[in-house]
C-alpha positions in Angstrom: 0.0 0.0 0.0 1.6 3.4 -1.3 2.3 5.8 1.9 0.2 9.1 2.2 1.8 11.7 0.2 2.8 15.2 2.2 4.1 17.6 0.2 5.3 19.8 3.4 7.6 16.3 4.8 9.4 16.2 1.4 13.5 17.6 2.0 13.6 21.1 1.1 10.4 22.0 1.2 11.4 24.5 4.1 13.9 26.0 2.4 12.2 26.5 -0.4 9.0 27.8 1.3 11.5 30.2 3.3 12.9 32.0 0.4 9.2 32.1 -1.4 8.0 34.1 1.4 11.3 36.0 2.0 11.5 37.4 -2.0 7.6 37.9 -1.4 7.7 39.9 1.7 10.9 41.7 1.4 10.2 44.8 -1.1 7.1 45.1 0.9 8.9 45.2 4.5 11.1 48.1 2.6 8.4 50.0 1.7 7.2 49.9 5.2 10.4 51.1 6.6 11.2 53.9 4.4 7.4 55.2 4.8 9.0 56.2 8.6 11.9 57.6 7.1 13.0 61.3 8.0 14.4 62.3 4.6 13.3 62.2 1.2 15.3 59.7 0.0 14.5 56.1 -0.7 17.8 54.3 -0.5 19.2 56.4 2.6 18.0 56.0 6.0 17.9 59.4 8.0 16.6 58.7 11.0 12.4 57.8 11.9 9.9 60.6 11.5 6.1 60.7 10.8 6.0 63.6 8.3 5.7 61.9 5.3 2.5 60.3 6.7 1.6 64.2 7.5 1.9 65.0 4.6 0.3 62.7 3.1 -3.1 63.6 5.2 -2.7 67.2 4.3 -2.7 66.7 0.5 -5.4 67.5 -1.1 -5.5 65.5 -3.8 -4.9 62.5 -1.6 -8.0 63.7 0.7 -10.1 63.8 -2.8 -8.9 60.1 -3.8 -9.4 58.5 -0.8 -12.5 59.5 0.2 -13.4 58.9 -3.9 -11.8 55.2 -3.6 -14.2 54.9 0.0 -17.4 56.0 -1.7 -17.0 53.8 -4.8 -15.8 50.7 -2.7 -18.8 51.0 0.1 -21.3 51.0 -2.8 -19.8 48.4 -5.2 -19.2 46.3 -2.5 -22.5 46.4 -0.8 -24.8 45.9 -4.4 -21.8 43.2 -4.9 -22.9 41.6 -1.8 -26.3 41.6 -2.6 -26.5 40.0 -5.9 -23.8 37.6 -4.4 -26.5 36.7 -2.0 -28.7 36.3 -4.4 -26.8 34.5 -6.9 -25.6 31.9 -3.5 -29.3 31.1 -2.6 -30.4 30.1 -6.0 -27.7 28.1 -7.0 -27.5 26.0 -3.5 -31.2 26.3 -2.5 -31.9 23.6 -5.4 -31.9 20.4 -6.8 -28.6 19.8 -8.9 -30.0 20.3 -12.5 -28.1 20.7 -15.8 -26.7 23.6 -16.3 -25.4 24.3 -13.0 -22.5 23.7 -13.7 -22.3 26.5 -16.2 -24.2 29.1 -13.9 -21.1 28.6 -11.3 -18.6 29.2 -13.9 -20.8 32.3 -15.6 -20.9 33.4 -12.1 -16.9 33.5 -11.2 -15.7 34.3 -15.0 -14.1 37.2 -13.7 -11.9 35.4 -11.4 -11.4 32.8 -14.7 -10.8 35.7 -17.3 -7.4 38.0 -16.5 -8.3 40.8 -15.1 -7.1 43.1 -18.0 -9.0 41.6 -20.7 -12.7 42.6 -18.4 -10.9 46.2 -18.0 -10.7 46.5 -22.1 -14.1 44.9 -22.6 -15.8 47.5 -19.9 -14.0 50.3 -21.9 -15.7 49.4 -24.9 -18.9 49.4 -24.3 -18.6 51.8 -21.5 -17.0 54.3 -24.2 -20.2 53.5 -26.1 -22.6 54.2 -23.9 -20.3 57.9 -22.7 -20.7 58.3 -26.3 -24.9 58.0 -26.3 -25.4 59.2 -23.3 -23.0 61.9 -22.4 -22.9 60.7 -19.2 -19.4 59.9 -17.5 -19.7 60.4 -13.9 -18.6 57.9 -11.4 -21.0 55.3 -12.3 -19.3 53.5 -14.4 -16.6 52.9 -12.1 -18.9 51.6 -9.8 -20.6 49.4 -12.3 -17.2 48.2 -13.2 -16.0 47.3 -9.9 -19.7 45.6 -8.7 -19.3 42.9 -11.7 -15.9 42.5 -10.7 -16.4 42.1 -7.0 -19.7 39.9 -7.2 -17.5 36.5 -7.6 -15.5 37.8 -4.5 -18.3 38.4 -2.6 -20.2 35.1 -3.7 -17.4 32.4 -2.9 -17.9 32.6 0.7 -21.2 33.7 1.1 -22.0 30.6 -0.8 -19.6 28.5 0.9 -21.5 29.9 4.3 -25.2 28.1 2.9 -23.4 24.7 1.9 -22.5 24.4 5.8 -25.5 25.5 6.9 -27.9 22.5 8.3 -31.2 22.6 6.5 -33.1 20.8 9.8 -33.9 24.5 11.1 -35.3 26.2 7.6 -37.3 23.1 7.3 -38.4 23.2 10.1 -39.6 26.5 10.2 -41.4 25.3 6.9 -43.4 22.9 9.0 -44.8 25.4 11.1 -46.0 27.8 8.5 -43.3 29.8 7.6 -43.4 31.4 4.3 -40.3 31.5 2.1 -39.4 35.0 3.2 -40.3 34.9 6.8 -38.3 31.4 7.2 -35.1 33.5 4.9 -35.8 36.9 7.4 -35.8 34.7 10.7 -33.9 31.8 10.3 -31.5 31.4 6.9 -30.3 35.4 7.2 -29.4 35.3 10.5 -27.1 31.9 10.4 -26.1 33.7 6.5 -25.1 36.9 8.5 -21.3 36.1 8.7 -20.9 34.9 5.5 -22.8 38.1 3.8 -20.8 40.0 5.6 -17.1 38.3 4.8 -18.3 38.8 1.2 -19.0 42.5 2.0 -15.7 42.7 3.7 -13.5 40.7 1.1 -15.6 42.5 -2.0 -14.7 46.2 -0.5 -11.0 45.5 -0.1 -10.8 44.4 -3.9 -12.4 47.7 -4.7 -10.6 50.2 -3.0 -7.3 48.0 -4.2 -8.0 47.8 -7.7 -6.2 49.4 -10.1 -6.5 47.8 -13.8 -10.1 48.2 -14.3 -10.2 51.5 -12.3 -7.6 52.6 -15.0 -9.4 51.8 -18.1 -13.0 53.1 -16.6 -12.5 56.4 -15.0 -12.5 59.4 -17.1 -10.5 62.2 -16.3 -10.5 63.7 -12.5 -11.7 60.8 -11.4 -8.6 59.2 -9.8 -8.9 56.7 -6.6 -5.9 56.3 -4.6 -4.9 53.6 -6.1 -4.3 55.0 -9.9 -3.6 58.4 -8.2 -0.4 56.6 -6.9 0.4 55.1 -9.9 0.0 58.2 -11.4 2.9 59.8 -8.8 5.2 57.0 -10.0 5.2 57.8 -13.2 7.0 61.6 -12.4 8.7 61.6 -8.9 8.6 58.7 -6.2 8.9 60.4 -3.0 8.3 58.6 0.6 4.8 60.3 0.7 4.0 57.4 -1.5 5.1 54.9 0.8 3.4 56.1 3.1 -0.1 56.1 1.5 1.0 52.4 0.4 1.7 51.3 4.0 -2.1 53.0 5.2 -3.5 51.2 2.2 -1.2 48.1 3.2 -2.8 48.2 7.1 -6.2 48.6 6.1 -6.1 45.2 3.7 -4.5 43.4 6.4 -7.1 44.6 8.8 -10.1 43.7 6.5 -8.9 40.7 5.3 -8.2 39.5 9.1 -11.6 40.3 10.0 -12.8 38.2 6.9 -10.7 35.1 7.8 -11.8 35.4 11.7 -15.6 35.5 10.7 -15.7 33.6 7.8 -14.3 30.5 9.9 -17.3 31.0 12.7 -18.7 27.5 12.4 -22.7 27.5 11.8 
């Protein structure tokens, strides 16, 4: 009888796991540093200083971005969420049937499809409808980011229902219940966690994205994300590391709270 495979006991694993995460997290440990760093260079340490962060909260254009990059991720992430929810109930509320199959993978294409090919194909039609319309406010971007976010937000809300024991919706059915008073009293609230783990994991792939933000937005309509890269492109000064390493804290934050309620067993 063969013995159980374990990738992590094979010799040099480790090692090579060590240096994975080492290459990974270095650049991003340097950034981190030098956002503390008391002069304006990027290779030369001077000494630890908050004024870069400062300055970064007195620029105005940074104020206009962030609160921009806020709005549009608090939106797209909460209609995300909700068509996530949705798209969860009806695809694991059900009998298997054909087709299935395809709705899951219609449902998660944007994870399946690079991310730049959806950026091109929302400029073209988007362009198109600027063009009819004569409209080209923020709502595109917002559009843009909700498909992209919907497959985010779905994974574990849907993951949330396939745990979920069905004794206490049926239940409720055999007392009476309708449909919506057994979701509003019994599904939602044991769906709660996992809605909400969506919402957080679909508003931290907004306010990070950067491609498809890119390609939408017309002009004065920079998040902090493409305002940054935007920076690059002339001067890179520690202001920017800075903005990274707030941007850095909140993800880490968000996604934290996502792993720690997502695991809540039902």
């Amino acid at each position: 009888m063969a013995s159980h495979f374990d990738v992590k006991r094979q010799r040099g694993f480790p090692a090579v796991a060590m240096v994975c995460f080492f290459l990974l997290y270095l650049p991003i440990a340097t950034l981190v540093v030098f956002a503390f760093n008391a002069g304006p260079s990027l290779a030369v340490w001077e000494g630890v200083s908050l004024k870069w962060f400062i300055a970064a909260s007195n620029n105005s254009a940074v104020q206009e971005a962030a609160v921009r990059s806020f709005a549009i991720a608090v939106i797209a992430a909460t209609i995300a969420t909700a068509a996530a929810t949705m798209a969860a109930l009806a695809t694991t509320r059900t009998e298997p049937y054909r087709g299935l199959t395809f709705k899951y993978a219609f449902i998660n294409q944007p994870l399946m499809v690079p991310e730049i090919v959806t950026a091109v194909a929302l400029l073209i039609v988007f362009s198109r409808v600027k063009a009819w319309t004569g409209y080209s406010g923020l709502g595109f971007i917002v559009a843009a980011h909700t498909a992209f976010c919907i497959p985010f937000a779905y994974l574990p809300i849907r993951a949330r229902l396939e745990n979920m024991d069905l004794t206490l919706e049926r239940a409720a059915a055999d007392l009476y219940a309708t449909p919506w008073r057994a979701f509003r009293r019994v599904t939602l609230p044991l769906l709660w966690p996992g809605i909400l783990a969506g919402f957080m994991l679909a508003f931290v792939i907004s306010l990070d994205d950067v491609v498809i933000t890119e390609f939408v937005k017309s002009g004065g309509q920079d998040t902090l994300p493409t305002y940054m890269l935007g920076q690059l492109r002339r001067i890179v000064t520690p202001e920017i590391n800075a903005i990274s390493t707030i941007f850095l804290a909140i993800s880490v934050l968000v996604v934290t709270l996502f792993f720690l309620i997502s695991r809540r067993k039902v």
